[in-house]
N, C-alpha and C positions, 0 to 999 in steps of 0.2 A: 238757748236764748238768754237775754239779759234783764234780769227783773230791776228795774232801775230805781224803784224803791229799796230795796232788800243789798242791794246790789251785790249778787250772788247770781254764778254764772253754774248753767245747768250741762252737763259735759254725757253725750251718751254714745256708745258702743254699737259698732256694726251690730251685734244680737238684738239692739232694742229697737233697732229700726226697722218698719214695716213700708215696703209699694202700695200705695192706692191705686187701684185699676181706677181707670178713664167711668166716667161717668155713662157713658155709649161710646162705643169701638165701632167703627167701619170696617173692622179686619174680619174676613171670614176664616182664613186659615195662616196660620204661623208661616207660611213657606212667602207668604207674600213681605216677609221683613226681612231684612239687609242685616246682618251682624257682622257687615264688615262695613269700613268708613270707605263713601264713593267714589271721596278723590284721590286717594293714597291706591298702591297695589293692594292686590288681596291680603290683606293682612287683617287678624282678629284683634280686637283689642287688646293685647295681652303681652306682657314680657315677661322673661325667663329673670329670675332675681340674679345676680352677679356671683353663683356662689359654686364653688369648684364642686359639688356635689350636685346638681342640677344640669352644668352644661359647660363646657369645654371644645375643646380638638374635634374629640370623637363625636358629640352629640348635637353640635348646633343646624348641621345638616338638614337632622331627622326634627328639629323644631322649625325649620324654614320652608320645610316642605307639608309641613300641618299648620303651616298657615300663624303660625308663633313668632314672633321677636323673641331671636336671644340677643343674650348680651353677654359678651365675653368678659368673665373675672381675672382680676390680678394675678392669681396664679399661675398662668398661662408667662412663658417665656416672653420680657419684651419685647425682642427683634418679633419673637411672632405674631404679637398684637401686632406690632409696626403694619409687618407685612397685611395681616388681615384686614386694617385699618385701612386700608388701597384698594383692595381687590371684592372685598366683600360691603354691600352694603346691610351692614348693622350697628349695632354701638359697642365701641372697645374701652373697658377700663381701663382708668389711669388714676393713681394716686395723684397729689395734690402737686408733689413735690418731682412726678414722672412728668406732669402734663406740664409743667414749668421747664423742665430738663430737655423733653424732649417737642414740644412741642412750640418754645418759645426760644428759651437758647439756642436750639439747633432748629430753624425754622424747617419745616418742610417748603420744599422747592414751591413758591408762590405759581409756575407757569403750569403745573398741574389743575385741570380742567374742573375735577371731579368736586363732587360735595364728603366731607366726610363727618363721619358720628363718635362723640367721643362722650363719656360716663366721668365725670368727677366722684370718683366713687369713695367718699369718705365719711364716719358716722357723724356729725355734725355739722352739717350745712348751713350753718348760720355764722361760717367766719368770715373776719372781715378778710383774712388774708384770702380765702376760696374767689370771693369777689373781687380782690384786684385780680388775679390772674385769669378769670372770665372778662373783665375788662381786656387784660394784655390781648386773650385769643381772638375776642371780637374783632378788636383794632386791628390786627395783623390778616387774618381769614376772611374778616368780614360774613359773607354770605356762604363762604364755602365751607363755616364746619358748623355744626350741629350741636350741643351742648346740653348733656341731660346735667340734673346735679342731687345734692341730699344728701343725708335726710333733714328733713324738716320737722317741728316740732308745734309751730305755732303759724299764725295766719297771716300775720304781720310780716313776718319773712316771705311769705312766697307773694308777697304784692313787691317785695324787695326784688325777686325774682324776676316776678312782670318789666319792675323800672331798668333792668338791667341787660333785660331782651334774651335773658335764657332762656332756651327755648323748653325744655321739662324740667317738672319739680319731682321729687321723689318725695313723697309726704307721709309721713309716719315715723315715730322710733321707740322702739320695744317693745312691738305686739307681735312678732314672728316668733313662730313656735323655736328655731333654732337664737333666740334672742333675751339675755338676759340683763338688757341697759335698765330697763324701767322697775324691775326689782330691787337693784344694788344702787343704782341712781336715781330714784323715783321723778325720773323726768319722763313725762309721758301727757299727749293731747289725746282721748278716745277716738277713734276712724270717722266714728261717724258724725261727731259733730265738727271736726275739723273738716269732714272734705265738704261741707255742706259750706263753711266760711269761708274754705279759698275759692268754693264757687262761685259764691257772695262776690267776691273781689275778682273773678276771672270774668264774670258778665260785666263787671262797671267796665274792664278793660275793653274789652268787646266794642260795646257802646263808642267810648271814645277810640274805636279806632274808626270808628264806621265813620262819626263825626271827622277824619281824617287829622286826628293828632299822633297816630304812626304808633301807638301803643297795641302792640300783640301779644295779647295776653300769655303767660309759658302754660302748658301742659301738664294736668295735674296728672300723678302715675301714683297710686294709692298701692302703698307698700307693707305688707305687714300685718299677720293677724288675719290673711285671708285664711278658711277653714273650707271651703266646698264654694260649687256651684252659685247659690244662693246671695255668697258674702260676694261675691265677684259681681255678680248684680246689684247689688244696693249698692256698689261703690260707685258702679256706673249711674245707676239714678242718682247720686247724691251729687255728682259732677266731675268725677273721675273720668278723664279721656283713657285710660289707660290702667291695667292692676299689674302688679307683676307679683310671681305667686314661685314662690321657693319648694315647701315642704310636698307642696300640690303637682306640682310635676317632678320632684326629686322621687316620688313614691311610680313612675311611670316605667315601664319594661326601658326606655330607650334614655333614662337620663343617664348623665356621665359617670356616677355613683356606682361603683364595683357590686356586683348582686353576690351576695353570701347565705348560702344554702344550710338549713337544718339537719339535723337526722330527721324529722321528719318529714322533711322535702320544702319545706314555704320557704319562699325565697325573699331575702332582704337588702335593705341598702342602706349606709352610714349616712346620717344627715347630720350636719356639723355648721353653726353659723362660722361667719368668717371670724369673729372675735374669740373661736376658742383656740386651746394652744396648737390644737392640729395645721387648721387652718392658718393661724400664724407663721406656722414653722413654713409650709406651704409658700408665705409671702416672705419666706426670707429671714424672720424672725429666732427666735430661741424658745419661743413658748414660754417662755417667763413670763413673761408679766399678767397684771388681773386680768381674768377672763372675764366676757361679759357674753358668752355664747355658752349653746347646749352640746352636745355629741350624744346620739341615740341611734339605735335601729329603727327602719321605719319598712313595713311590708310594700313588698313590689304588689301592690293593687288592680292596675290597670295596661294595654299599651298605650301610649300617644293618642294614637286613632277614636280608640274604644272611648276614650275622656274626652278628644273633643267633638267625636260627634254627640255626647250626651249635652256640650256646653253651648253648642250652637242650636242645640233643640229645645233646650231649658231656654234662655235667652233670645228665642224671636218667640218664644211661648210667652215669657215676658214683658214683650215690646207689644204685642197685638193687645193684651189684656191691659196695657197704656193707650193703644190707639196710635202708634209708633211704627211707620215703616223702617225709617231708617236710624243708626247709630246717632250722627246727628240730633234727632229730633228727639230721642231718647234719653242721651248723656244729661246730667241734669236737669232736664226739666219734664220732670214727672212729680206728681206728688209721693210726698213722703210722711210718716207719722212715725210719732216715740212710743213704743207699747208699753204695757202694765207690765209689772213681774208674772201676773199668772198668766197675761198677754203672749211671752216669752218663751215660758216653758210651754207651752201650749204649740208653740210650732217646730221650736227645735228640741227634735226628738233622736 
């Protein structure tokens, strides 16, 4: 919030944020809530982060079929996004300077029917150059392509988003465990009071469309810094349509991530943001230059299965104790509170 005498702005973290249950629920039992959105196919809130250790070739399958949005990383051969970009409906990344090469210089065939998804996947989504060329794709596609973009930083950008009819924002930058921007660069918006203000700005959009001035608001996708079940719900109350979670499903029996076994038998897997030199090399790079990402072992924990039935039973346990049938009625607007520091430590344990 803004104290407008002091004028000193109060910035606070997924961790200090607490759900207020509904004052009286009419829910008798969690099964009676929807944690999937009514009008879209079954699909859970949730995407796979864009990152060659998470999902791939091999693994997007096994995230479609549990009910996940993946989203294909750069690393992945271009002809093969190309190709994937047709045939499958999900969203393919494209650098800044790929989605201009191949998707404006070399149009795709306009008599093609289909709708398709594409990932501006670059760490700063507040360039002007990123928006002329979401302008070009608009113009040329129209209705027929899809547009996530990001990252985002600040609140004022993704209302830039709204005016420019992108359709999702990617909101967050360097709270991912595999993410080292907001250490070396100390640029950084806390989760939670950020997605609380693009939702501030994504209901005024709402509003005036309803009023029929054709403003539809983009799609906040709250990226970064999620840690468990818990943080993936507050993001949803806060106003998050969508989280997309790296470290959380790279640690799953079925991500793309090579599993590398002990002498003692525990089984593990390399997580690597895309900014380190691995990853780099990966897009084609030399791994020279500054890194701004992690490389660590991270334990194979769970499968697929096992994680999301524990996340669709946390989360309609969540929505009933709101008074909340559906995703809809849930995604920001519940109440929310900022906890005490011993408020804090007192739940996360």
């Amino acid at each position: 919030y803004m104290n407008e005498s002091a004028k000193t702005i109060h910035l606070n973290s997924l961790k200090e944020i607490t759900i207020i249950p509904a004052k009286i629920s009419d829910i008798d039992s969690r099964s009676e809530c929807n944690p999937y959105y009514e009008n879209e196919y079954k699909r859970l809130p949730l995407f796979t982060a864009p990152m060659s250790a998470v999902v791939g070739e091999k693994s997007f399958n096994s995230y479609f079929n549990n009910n996940i949005e993946p989203i294909i990383p750069r690393n992945v051969p271009i002809q093969k996004r190309m190709d994937l970009l047709f045939y499958w409906d999900m969203f393919i990344s494209f650098s800044l300077n790929e989605a201009k090469e191949y998707l404006i210089d070399c149009r795709i065939n306009t008599v093609y029917t289909g709708q398709f998804k594409i990932l501006i996947d670059i760490a700063n989504g507040n360039m002007k150059k990123m928006f002329d060329v979401v302008k070009q794709l608009k113009e040329i596609y129209g209705s027929k392509i899809i547009i996530m973009a990001g990252n985002i930083a600040n609140p004022e950008t993704y209302e830039k988003y709204c005016q420019l009819g992108i359709d999702y924002c990617r909101v967050g930058i360097g709270g991912g465990s595999g993410c080292n921007t907001s250490t070396f660069t100390g640029i950084h918006y806390p989760m939670g009071s950020l997605l609380k203000r693009c939702n501030t700005i994504k209901e005024t959009y709402k509003n005036l469309s309803v009023q029929n001035v054709g403003l539809n608001p983009t799609k906040i996708v709250a990226d970064g810094g999620i840690k468990g079940y818990s943080d993936i719900i507050k993001c949803l109350a806060l106003g998050a349509d969508y989280v997309m979670c790296g470290s959380i499903f790279a640690k799953m029996k079925e991500s793309e991530a090579e599993i590398f076994e002990s002498l003692k038998g525990d089984k593990y897997k390399k997580f690597y943001g895309m900014s380190t030199p691995k990853a780099q090399i990966e897009l084609g790079g030399d791994g020279s230059k500054a890194t701004e990402g992690n490389e660590t072992l991270i334990p194979v924990e769970y499968t697929m299965k096992e994680w999301i039935d524990n996340f669709e039973s946390y989360l309609k346990s969540a929505m009933s104790y709101c008074g909340k049938r559906t995703l809809e009625e849930f995604v920001g607007k519940v109440k929310t509170e900022v906890m005490s520091g011993d408020s804090v430590n007192s739940i996360n344990k």
